[in-house]
Structure formats: C-alpha cells, structure tokens
Phi, psi and omega in degrees: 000143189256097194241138171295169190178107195249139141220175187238152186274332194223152164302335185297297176328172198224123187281016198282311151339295193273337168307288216284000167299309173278344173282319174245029156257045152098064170268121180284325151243161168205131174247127196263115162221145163252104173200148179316150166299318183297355191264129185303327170243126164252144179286309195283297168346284202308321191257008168297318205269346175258334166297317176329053193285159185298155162110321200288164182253148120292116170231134174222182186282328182203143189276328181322336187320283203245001163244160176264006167181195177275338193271084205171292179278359169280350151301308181300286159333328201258308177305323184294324188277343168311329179275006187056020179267140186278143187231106164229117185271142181271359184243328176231137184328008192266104150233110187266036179234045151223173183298319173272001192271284230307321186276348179272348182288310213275334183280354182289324178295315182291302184318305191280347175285292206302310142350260184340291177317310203309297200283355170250345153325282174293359167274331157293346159289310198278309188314328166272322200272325170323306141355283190304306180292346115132035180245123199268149152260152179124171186280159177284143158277144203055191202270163168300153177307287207292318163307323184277342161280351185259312163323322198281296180338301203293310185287006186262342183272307218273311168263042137315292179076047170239343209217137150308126217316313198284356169274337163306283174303002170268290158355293222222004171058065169225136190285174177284326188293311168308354183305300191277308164358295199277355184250261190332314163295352192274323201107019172272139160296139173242138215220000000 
C-alpha cells in the first residue's frame, strides 16, 4: 500500500500542493502536519511510521519533507528498509523498492558518513593544534568571580536554615544542583 506524508513548517503554508501530488500518485492514506522540520519528534511522522508494515511505499513529495537534515533522513530510510518498506519522492531521484532508488540511497549514506568524518577530523586537528599551543579545551576549574560571590550568599542562606533550598535557589537564580556545587565548593556540610 502506498501511504503519504505531506508536512509544512508554519500554519501559514499550505498542504494542498503535496496532498493533491500524493493522491495522485495513488496514496491510499496521507498523513498531514504542520511543524517545523527541525523538530525531533513529529506526532504524525511517529504514528505514519508505526502504522507502516512490510510490503507498504512511504511517499513523499520531497525529501526535505520528511528528514531534518541528511543523516536524519539516512536513519529514517535505514529504518524503513529494515522494515522491509519502499521509500519514494516525487521530487527527487529516490525509490528505494528499485534497484537504482536503492543504489542513489546508498551513495546519500556514504555522503552523510563521510560528512561526519569530514567534521570529527577537523575537530580532532584544532584540538590537537590547540594542545601544541599550550591551550586545554574545556571549562576552566573552579568558580568565576561573580559565581563565588553567589556561593559565600548560598552558604550565609543555606545555615540560616530559614527558607527552604528551592525557595533559596529561586532567590539567587540558580538550579539546585548548582546550588549544592557552590556549597560544596565552599567546605559547606550538606545535611
């Protein structure tokens, strides 16, 4: 069964284009959203993709459609085919229930691999040239000025022992775990 999956980024846009696109290439369902691409969970996406059994095409209009980026949709695609399900765009060379979708599929993954590598080489190259220049990555130890005046406050508050920690850590805008941090950096017993 050939099922669709039309979305849009803003309530302004409009699905009518990618509806009547998928209808007519014979989506027996199309499931519709309007959300951003970027958003890691889509409500329809999640339940298009649990509906989905081997033998069905997933059809979309475009791939930008349905992934937020490439290696997202080379995840996305990977699941499907696990799922023994066809992945075909109406806009772009991609069918993967042929032989040739499957092989522009597989050089989009070798793309998006290589992507990756490309980007943790050079972060292991500056990271090393940094090293030679005699510069560590990472936060500095221990606190900031303006943190250690906000610790000597948590600790003269913290043995008051009049307001309870999260009405403290509201106080002075902070979370609790930094809370006990800045106590803990002082040499305060924490009870």
């Amino acid at each position: 069964m050939k099922i669709g999956y039309a979305r849009v980024s803003t309530g302004d846009q409009n699905l009518d284009l990618q509806v009547d696109a998928l209808k007519k290439a014979g989506c027996g369902k199309i499931y519709q959203e309007k959300v951003s691409g970027m958003k890691t969970y889509r409500v329809e996406l999640a339940k298009l993709l649990a509906h989905l059994r081997a033998g069905d095409v997933l059809v979309i209009w475009k791939l930008d459609r349905l992934g937020r980026s490439l290696q997202h949709l080379v995840t996305l695609t990977q699941e499907l085919l696990q799922k023994e399900v066809g992945l075909q765009s109406l806009s772009d060379p991609i069918d993967t229930t042929t032989a040739q979708g499957r092989l522009v599929f597989n050089i989009f993954a070798s793309l998006a691999q290589f992507e990756r590598d490309l980007i943790r080489e050079r972060t292991m190259a500056g990271l090393a040239s940094a090293r030679v220049r005699g510069r560590l990555g990472g936060r500095k130890k221990g606190l900031s000025a303006k943190a250690q005046k906000t610790a000597l406050i948590a600790e003269a508050l913290y043995k008051q022992r009049q307001l309870p920690v999260i009405d403290l850590c509201k106080q002075l805008s902070i979370s609790k775990p930094t809370f006990y941090r800045y106590l803990r950096s002082r040499g305060v017993e924490i009870k």
